[in-house]
C-alpha positions in Angstrom: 0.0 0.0 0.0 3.2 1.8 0.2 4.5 4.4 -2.8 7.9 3.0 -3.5 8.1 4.9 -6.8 8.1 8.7 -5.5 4.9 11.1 -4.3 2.5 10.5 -7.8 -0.6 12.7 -6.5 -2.8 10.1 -8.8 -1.5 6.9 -6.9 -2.1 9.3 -3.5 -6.1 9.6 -4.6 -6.3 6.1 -5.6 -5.4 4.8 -2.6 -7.7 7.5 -0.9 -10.5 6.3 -2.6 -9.7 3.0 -2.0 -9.8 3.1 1.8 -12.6 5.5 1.9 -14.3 2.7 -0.6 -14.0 0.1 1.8 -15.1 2.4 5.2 -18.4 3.2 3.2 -18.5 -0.8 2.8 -18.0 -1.9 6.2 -21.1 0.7 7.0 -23.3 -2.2 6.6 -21.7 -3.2 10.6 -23.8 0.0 12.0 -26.6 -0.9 9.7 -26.0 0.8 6.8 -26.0 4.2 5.4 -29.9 4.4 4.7 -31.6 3.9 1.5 -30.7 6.9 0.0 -27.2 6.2 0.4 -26.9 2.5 0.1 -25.3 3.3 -3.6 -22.1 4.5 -2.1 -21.2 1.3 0.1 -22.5 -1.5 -2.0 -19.4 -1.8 -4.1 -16.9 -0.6 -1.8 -15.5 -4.2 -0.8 -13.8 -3.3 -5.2 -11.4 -0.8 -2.6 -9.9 -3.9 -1.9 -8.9 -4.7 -5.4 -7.9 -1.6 -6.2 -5.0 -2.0 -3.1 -4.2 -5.2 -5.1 -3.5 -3.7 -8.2 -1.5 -0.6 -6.6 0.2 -3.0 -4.5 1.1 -5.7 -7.8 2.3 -2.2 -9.6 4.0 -0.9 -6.8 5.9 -3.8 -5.3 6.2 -5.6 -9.0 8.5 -2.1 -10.1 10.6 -2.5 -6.4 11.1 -5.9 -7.5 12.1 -6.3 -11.1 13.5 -2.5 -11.8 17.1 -4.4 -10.4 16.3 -7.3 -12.7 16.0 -5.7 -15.7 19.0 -3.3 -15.3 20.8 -6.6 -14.8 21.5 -6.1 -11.4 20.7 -8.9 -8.7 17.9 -9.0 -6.6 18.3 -8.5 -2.7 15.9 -11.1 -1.2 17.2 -10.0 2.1 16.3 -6.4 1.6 13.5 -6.9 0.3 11.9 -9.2 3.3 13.0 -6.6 5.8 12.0 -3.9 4.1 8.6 -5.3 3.8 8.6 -6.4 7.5 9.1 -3.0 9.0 6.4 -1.7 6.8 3.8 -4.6 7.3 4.3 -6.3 10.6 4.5 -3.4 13.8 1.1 -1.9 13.1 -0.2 -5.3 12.5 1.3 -7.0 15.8 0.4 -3.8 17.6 -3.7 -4.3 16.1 -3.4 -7.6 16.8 -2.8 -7.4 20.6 -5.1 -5.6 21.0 -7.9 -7.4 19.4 -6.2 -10.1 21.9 -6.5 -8.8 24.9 -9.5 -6.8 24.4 -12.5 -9.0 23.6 -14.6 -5.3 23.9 -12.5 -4.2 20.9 -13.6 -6.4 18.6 -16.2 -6.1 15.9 -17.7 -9.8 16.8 -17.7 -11.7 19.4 -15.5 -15.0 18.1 -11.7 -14.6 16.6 -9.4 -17.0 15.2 -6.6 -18.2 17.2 -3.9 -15.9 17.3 -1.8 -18.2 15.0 -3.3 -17.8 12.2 -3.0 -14.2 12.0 0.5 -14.4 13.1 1.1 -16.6 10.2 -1.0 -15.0 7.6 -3.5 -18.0 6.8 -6.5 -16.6 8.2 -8.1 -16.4 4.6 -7.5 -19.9 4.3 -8.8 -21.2 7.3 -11.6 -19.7 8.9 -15.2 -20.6 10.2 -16.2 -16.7 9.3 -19.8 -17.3 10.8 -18.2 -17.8 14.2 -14.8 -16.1 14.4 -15.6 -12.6 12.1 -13.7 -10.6 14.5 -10.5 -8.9 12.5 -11.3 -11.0 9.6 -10.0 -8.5 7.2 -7.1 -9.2 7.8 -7.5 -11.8 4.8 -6.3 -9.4 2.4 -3.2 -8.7 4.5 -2.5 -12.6 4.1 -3.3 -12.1 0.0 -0.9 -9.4 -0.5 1.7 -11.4 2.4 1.8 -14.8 0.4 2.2 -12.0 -3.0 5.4 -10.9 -1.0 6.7 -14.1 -0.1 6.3 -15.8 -4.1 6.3 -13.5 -6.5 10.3 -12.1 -6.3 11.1 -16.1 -6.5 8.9 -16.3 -9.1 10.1 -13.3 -11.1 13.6 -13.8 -10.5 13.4 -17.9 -12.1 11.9 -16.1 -14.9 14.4 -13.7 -15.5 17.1 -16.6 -16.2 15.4 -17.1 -18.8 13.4 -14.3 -19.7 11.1 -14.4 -22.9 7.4 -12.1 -23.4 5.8 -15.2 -24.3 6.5 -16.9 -20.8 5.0 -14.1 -19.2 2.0 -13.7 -21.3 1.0 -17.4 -21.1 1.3 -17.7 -17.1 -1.0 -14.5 -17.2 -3.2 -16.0 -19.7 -3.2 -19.1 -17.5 -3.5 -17.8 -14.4 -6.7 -15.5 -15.6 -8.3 -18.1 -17.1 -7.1 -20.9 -14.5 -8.6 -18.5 -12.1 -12.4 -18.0 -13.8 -12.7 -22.1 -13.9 -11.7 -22.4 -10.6 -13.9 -19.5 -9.2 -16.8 -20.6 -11.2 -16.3 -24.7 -10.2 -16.1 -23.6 -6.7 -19.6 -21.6 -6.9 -20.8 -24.8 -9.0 -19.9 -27.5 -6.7 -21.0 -25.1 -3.2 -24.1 -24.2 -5.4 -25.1 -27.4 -5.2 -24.2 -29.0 -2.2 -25.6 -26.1 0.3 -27.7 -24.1 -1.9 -29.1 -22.6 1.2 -25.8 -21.0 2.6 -25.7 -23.1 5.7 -22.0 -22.4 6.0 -20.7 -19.3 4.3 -18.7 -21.2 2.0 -19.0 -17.8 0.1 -16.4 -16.0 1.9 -14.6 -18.9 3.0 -14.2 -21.0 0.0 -14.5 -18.3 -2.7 -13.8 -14.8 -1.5 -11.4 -15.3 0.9 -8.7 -17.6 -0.5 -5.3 -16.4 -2.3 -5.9 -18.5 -5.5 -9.1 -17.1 -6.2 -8.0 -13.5 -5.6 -4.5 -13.2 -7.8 -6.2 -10.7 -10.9 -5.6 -7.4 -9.0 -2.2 -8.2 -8.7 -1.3 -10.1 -11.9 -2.8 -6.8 -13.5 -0.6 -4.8 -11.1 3.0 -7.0 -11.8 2.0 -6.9 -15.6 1.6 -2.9 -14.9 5.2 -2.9 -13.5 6.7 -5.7 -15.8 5.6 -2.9 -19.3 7.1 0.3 -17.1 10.4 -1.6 -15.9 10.8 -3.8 -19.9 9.4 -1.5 -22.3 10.1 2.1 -20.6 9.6 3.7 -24.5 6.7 2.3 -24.8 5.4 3.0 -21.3 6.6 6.6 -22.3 4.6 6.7 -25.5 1.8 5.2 -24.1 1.1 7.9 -21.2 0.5 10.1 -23.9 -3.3 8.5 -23.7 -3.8 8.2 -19.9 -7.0 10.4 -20.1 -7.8 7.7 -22.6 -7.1 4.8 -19.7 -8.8 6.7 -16.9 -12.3 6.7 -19.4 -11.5 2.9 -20.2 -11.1 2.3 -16.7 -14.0 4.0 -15.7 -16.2 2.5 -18.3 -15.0 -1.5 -17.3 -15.0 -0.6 -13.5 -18.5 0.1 -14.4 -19.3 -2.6 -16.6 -17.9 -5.2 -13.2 -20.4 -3.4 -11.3 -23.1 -4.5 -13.2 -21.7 -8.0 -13.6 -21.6 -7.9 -9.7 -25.1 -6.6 -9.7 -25.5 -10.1 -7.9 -22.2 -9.9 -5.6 -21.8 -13.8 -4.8 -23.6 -14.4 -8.4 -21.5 -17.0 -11.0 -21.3 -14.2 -13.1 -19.1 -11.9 -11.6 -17.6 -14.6 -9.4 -16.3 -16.2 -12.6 -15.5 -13.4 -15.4 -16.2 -10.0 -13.3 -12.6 -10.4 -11.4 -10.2 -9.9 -14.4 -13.0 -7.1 -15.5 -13.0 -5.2 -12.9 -9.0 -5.8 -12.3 -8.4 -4.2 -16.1 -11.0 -1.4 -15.3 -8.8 -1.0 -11.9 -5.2 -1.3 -13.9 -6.0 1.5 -16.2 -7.0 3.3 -13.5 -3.9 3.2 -11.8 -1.9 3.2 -15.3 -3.1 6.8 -15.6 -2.5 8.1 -11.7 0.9 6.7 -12.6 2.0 9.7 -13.7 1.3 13.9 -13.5 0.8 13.6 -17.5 -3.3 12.4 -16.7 -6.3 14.5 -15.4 -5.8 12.4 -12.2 -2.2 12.5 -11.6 -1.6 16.1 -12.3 -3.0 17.7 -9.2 -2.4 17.4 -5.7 -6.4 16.8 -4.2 -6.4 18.3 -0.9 -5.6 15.7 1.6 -5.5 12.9 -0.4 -1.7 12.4 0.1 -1.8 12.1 4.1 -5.1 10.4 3.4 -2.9 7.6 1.5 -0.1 7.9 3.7 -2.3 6.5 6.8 -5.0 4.2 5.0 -2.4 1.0 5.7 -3.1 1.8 9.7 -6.6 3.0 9.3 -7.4 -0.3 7.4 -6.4 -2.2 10.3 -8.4 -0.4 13.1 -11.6 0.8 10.9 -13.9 -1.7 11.8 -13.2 -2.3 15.6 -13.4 1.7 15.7 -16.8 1.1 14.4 -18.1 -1.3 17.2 -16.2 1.0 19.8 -17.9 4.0 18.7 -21.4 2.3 18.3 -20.9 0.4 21.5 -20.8 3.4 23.2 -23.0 6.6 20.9 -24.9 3.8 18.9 -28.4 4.5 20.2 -27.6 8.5 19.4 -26.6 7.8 15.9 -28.9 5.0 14.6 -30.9 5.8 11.7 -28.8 8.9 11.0 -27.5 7.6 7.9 -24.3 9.5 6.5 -24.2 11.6 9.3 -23.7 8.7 11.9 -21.0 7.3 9.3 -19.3 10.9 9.2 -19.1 10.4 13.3 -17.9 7.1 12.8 -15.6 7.7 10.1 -13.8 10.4 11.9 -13.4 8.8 14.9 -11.6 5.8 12.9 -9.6 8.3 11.1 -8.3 9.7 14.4 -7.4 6.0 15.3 -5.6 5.2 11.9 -3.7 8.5 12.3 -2.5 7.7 15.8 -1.5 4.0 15.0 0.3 5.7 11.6 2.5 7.9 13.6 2.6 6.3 17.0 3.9 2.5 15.3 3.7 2.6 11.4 5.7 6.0 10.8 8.7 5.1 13.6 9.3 1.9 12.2 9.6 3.4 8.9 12.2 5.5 10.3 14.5 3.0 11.7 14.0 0.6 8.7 15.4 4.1 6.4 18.4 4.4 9.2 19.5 1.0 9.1 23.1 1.0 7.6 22.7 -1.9 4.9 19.4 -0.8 3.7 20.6 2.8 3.2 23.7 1.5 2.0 21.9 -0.8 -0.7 19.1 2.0 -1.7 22.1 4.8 -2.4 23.9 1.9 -4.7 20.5 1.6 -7.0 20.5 5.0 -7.0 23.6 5.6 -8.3 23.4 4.9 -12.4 
C-alpha cells in the first residue's frame, strides 16, 4: 500500500479512494447508510482490489526495476524492508484485538496463529470467528510478498514475453474455472448457505483473488521492460482513466448479484483491467488524475495502511458506546464514525507505522543498498 516509486498525486487519490471505498462498505456493521445512500457502500469491498492492483504495480516495479538493469535482486532487503512496513502496526492491532475482547467487531476470533502466520483467509469458520477477519487481504498481499520475487527472478534466467504472457493468460483463465467450479460444486451441495462457504471458499482464498495483482505486476513488468513504450503510451492516460472508468463500471453490473457466477467467474479480471488503467493513468502527473495534488488525499494515503487495520473495531467501539444517538442517521452517523476511525488510523500511523519506517530508512545496509540503486 506503500509508494515506493516517488509522491505521484494520482496513486495518493487512488489509494484515498480506495480506503474510503471500503469504510463506506463496512457501513453495513452499523446498519447501513440508509436507503438513500446505500449506492455509495455497495461496491466498496472493489477498494480492496484496487490496493491489489496498486500493491502488484508498486511492489512488482521494487522488485524487477534491479532485474531488468541486470542487477541482482536482494531477497534479504527486500523481506526486511517489507517487514518494517507490514508487521508493527499489524502485531500492535493484533494485541489488541487479543487482549481486548470489547475491541472487537464480533464476538469469536481465530486463534492468534493464524494471523500471526497470515493464513487466516485460508482457514476460517467466518460465521463464528468474524472478529479482524480483514485481515485476509493482509495474508493475500503477504503470500504475494513471499512468491512472487522467486517467481520473477526464475523467470528472468530465462526471460522471454511469451513466458509471461502465457502464465498471465493461465492464471486469468485458471482462475475464472476455478472461481466458477467452486460456486458450481458449493451451489449445489448447500444451496441454502448453511456455511458461508462464500467467503470462505471463494472470496477469501489467495488463489481465487490473484487478478488485481497479476494486472498490477504486468503494470510494473511494461514500465520496468518497455520504458519507450510506457513513455509513449502515457500520452493516452486520459484515454485509460475513461476505459477504466467504463469496465470498472461494466464489473459493477456483472456484480449486480455480488456472490452471483457471473461476476464470481468473469467479473474479477474485469473489474481488475478497469482497476489497472485506473492506476496506469495516476501513474503519472501527465493524466487528469495525476496532475494535481487533491487536498488531503496524500496524508489520506499515507495512513490508509493503519486506518485499514483499526476501521472496523473503531466502528463497534464508537457504536458500543453513541450507537443508540446515531442510529438511523444515515451518513451523518457514518461521518461520526468515520472520523473517529480516522483519528485512530492516524495515531496508530504515527505512534507505530511511521517510527518503524524511520528505523528501517536508518538501518546502515538498507541505506547503504538503496544509495547503490540509485547511483546509475
Amino acid at each position: 500500500m506503500q509508494n515506493h516509486t516517488g509522491r505521484l498525486p494520482g496513486l495518493d487519490l487512488l489509494r484515498s479512494i480506495a480506503i474510503v471505498w471500503v469504510m463506506l462498505f463496512h457501513s453495513f456493521l452499523l446498519g447501513g447508510l440508509g436507503p438513500d445512500w446505500e449506492w455509495l457502500s455497495r461496491y466498496g469491498w472493489m477498494g480492496v482490489d484496487l490496493f491489489f492492483v496498486l500493491s502488484g504495480f508498486l511492489i512488482g516495479t521494487q522488485v524487477l526495476q534491479p532485474l531488468a538493469r541486470g542487477e541482482p535482486l536482494s531477497f534479504a532487503d527486500f523481506y526486511v524492508r517489507r517487514a518494517f512496513r507490514i508487521l508493527p502496526a499489524y502485531w500492535a492491532v493484533l494485541a489488541i484485538y487479543l487482549a481486548w475482547p470489547g475491541f472487537r467487531e464480533a464476538p469469536g476470533m481465530e486463534p492468534a496463529w493464524k494471523f500471526l502466520v497470515f493464513l487466516t483467509n485460508l482457514s476460517i469458520d467466518y460465521s463464528a470467528n468474524a472478529a479482524f477477519s480483514h485481515a485476509w487481504s493482509l495474508c493475500v498481499e503477504e503470500h504475494f510478498y513471499w512468491l512472487f520475487p522467486v517467481l520473477a527472478v526464475l523467470l528472468m534466467r530465462r526471460p522471454a514475453a511469451w513466458k509471461f504472457g502465457a502464465l498471465c493468460a493461465a492464471l486469468v483463465l485458471g482462475g475464472i474455472a476455478l472461481r466458477a467450479g467452486i460456486w458450481l460444486h458449493n451451489t449445489a451441495l448447500d444451496p441454502n448457505f448453511q456455511r458461508n462457504w462464500f467467503i470462505e471458499d471463494l472470496y477469501y482464498p489467495t488463489w481465487n483473488r490473484l487478478d488485481g495483482l497479476l494486472c498490477g505486476v504486468a503494470l510494473a513488468v511494461w514500465k520496468c521492460f518497455r520504458p519507450q513504450h510506457w513513455a509513449h503510451a502515457r500520452r493516452h492516460a486520459n484515454a485509460a482513466t475513461l476505459a477504466g472508468i467504463a469496465l470498472v463500471a461494466l464489473a459493477c453490473w456483472l456484480f449486480r448479484d455480488r456472490i452471483g457466477l457471473l461476476g464470481n467467474s468473469v467479473g474479477w479480471p474485469v473489474l481488475s483491467a478497469g482497476l489497472g488503467l485506473l492506476v496506469f493513468a495516476g501513474a503519472g502527473r501527465d493524466s487528469l488524475i495525476g496532475r494535481w495534488q487533491v487536498p488531503g488525499a496524500a496524508w489520506l494515503a499515507a495512513i490508509s495502511y493503519s486506518l485499514y487495520l483499526v476501521h472496523k473495531a473503531i466502528y463497534h467501539v464508537v457504536q458500543a458506546h453513541w450507537g443508540d444517538a446515531l442510529s438511523g442517521r444515515g451518513l451523518l452517523a457514518f461521518a461520526v464514525y468515520g472520523a473517529t476511525a480516522l483519528a485512530a488510523g492516524a495515531a496508530l500511523h504515527y505512534a507505530v507505522e511511521r517510527p518503524f519506517l524511520r528505523l528501517r530508512d536508518r538501518l546502515p545496509f538498507l541505506t547503504r543498498r538503496a544509495v547503490q540503486a540509485a547511483v546509475p
